[in-house]
C-alpha positions in Angstrom: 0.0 0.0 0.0 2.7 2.4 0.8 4.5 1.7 -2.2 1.8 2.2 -4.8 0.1 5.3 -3.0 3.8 6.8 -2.8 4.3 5.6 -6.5 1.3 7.5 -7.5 2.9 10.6 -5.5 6.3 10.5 -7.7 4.0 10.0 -11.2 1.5 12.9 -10.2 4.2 15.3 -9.4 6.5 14.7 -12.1 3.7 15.3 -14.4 2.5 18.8 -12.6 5.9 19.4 -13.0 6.5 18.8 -16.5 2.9 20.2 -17.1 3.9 23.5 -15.1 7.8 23.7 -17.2 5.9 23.8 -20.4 3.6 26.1 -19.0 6.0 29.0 -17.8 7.8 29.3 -21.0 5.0 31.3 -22.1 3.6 32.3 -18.8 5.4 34.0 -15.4 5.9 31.3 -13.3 4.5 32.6 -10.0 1.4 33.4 -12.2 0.7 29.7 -12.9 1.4 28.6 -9.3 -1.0 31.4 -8.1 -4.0 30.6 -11.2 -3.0 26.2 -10.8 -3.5 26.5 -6.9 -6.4 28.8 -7.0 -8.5 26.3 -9.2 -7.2 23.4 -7.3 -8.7 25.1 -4.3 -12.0 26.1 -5.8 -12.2 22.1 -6.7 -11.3 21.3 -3.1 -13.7 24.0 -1.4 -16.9 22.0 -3.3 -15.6 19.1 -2.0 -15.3 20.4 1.8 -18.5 21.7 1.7 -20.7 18.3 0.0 -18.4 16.0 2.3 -19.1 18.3 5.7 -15.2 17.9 6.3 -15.6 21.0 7.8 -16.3 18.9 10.9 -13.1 17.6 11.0 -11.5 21.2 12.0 -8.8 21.4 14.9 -5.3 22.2 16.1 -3.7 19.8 13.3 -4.7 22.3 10.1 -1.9 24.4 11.5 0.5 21.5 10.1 -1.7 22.4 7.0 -1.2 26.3 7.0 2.0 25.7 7.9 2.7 24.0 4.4 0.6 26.4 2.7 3.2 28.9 3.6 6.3 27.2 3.2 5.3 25.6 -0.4 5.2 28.4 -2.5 8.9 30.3 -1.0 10.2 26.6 -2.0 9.0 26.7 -5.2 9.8 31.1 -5.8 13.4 30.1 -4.3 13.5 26.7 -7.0 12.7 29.3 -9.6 14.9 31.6 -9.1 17.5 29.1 -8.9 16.5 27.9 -12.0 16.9 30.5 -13.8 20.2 31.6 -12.2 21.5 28.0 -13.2 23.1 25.8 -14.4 20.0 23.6 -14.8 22.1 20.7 -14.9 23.2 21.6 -11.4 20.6 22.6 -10.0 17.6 20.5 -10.8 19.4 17.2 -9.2 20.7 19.3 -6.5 17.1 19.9 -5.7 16.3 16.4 -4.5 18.2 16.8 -1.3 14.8 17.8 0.6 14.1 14.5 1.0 16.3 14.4 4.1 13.9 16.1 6.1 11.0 13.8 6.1 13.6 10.9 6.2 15.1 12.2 9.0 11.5 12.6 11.1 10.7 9.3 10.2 14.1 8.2 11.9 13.0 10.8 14.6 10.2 9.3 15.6 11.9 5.7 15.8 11.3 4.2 12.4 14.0 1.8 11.6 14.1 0.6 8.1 15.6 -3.2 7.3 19.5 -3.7 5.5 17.1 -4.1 1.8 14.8 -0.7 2.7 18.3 1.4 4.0 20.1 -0.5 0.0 17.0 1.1 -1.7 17.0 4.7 0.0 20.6 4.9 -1.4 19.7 3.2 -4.4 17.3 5.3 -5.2 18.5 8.8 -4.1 21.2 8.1 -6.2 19.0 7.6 -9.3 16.8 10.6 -8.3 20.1 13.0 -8.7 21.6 11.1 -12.0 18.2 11.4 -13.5 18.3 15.9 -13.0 20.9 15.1 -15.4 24.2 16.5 -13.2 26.3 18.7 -14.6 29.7 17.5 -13.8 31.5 20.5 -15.6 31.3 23.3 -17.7 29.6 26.4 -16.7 30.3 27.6 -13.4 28.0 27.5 -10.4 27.0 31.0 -8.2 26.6 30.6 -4.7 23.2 32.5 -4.8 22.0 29.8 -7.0 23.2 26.5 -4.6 21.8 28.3 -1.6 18.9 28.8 -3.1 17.9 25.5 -4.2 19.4 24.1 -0.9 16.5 26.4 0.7 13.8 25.2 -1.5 15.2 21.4 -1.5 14.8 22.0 2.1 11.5 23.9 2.3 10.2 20.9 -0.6 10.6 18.2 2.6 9.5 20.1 5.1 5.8 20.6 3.4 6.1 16.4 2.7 6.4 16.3 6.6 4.3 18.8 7.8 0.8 17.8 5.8 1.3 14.1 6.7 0.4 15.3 10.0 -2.2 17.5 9.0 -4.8 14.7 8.9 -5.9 11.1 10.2 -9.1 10.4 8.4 -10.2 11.5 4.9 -12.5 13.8 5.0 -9.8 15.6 7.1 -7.5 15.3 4.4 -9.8 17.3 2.2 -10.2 20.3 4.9 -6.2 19.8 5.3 -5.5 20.2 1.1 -7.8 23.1 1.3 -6.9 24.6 3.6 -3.1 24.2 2.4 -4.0 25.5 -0.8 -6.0 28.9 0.3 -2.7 29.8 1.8 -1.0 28.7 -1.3 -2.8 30.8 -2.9 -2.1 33.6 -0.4 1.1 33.6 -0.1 1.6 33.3 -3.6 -0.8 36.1 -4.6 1.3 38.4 -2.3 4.4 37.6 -3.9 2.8 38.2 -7.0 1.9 41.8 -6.2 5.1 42.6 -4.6 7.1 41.3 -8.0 4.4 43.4 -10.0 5.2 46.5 -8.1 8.6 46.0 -9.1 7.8 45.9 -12.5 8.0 42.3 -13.0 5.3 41.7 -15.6 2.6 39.1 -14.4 0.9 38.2 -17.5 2.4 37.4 -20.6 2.1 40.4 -23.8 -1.2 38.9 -25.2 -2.8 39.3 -22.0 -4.2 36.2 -19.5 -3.7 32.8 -21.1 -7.3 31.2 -21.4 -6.3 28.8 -23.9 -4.2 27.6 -21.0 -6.8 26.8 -18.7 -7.0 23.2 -18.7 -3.5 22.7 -18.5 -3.3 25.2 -15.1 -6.3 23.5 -13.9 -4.5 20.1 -14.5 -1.1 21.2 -12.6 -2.9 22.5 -9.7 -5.6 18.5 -9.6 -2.1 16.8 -10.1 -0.3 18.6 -7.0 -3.4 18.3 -5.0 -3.7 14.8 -5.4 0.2 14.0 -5.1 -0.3 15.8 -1.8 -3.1 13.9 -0.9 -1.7 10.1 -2.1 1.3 11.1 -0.3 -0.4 11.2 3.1 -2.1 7.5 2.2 1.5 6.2 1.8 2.8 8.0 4.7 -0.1 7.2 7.1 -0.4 3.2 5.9 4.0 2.5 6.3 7.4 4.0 7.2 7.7 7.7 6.4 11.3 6.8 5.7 10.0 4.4 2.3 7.2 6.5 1.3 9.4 9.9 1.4 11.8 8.7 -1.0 9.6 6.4 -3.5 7.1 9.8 -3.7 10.5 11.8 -4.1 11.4 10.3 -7.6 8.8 12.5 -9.7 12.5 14.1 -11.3 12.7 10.4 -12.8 9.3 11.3 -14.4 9.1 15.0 -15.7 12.5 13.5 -17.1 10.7 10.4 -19.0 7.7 12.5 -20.1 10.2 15.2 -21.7 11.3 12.4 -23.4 8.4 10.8 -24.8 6.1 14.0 -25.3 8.7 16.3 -26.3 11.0 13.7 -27.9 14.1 15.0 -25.6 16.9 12.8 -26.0 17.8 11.3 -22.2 21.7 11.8 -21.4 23.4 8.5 -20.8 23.6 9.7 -17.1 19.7 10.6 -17.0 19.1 7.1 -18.3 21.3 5.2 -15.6 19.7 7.3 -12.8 16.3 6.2 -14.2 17.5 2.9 -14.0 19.1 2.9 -10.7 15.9 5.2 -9.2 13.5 1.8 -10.7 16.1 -1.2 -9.1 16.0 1.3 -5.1 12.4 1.1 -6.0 12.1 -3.0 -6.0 14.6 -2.9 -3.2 12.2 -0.6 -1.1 9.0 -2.4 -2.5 10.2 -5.9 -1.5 11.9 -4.6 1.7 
């Protein structure tokens, strides 16, 4: 159960991911987390209200509020690093976050077997290979490690914080809501402040319609990675289910390759393969 439902985490994110790259080449990337997480929360708020999950409110949708907050100065510092670069740098470098739930999961006294601690490395491994390192060639600014250090970072921290933002599901739909009204939030006031700085917020020929669906599609696929993540954390160790959901690099990489016909390096193709045997190790662990 942990396996598949943290599976499912890796395939939805790497596809909101790929969905949201493709998307911000023609659009400002804060404006499609802003518009993706405001429909995802629209979607969520109809389902709050015809599941009466408000019911479920209490002290733990501050683990929830918590992430809202956190998630979108991960993904603004990810950007930025981005487009400081190298790419090849720091897209592997940004798989790091994993540490953190790991190392609650440890915290709290999980102890994972010789085959489960075989896969973690296994797979880690494959998750960095498959960014695609770049080994050498264009050098690296310090602005641009410590950023995507500080958004690896902040990436694991909302992975820990909304698997304790629920216990039943119903609660998990207030908890996603409620995570994505601050998304929203947050986002929206970095937004304006970027604006006031003359940082345009909409591309030239004005607000995207045509892109709808896809937004609407990033922000579903995020909200249900979110939510499939808390199944696998909840139903096995956090240790397992934090680095099998941590592999979605392994897919935006595969779907750039099939959908945009990207040629794979010869390192992106071992780290897929390494990323799919710590995956059997961890499954059969």
């Amino acid at each position: 159960m942990t396996a598949l439902f943290a599976l499912a985490t890796s395939l939805l994110w790497g596809l909101a991911d790929f969905g949201g790259g493709l998307l911000t080449r023609r659009t400002p990337a804060l404006t499609v987390v802003v518009v993706s997480q405001a429909i995802a929360a629209v979607v969520l708020g109809v389902i709050v209200v015809f599941t009466g999950a408000w019911s479920e409110t209490g002290d733990q949708l501050w683990f929830a509020a918590a992430a809202g907050v956190v998630g979108p100065i991960a993904l603004i510092c990810f950007y930025k690093a981005l487009a400081l670069g190298p790419m090849g740098v720091v897209s592997p470098l940004g798989t790091v976050g994993v540490a953190v739930p790991v190392g609650v999961g440890l915290f709290l006294g999980e102890r994972p077997g010789l085959t489960q601690v075989a896969g973690i490395a296994v797979a880690v491994l494959g998750m960095v290979l498959a960014g695609g390192p770049q080994l050498r060639g264009a050098p690296v600014q310090r602005q641009a490690i410590l950023l995507t250090l500080v958004a690896a970072f902040g990436f694991g921290t909302v992975f820990a914080l909304i698997a304790e933002a629920s216990t039943t599901t119903t609660g998990l739909f207030l908890a996603l809501f409620v995570q994505r009204v601050v998304n929203v939030g947050a986002g929206g006031l970095a937004l304006y402040a970027s604006s006031r700085r003359g940082v345009a917020a909409l591309p030239e020929g004005g607000f995207p319609w045509r892109s709808l669906p896809a937004l609407g599609f990033v922000g579903l696929a995020d909200v249900a990675a979110n939510g499939t993540y808390v199944v696998a954390a909840h139903h096995g160790p956090v240790t397992v289910a934090a680095v099998l959901a941590s592999l979605y690099p392994v897919v935006t990489a595969l779907a750039a390759r099939g959908i945009l016909r990207e040629r794979l390096r010869a390192v992106q193709a071992a780290g897929a393969g390494l990323a799919l045997v710590g995956t059997l190790l961890l499954a059969t662990g």
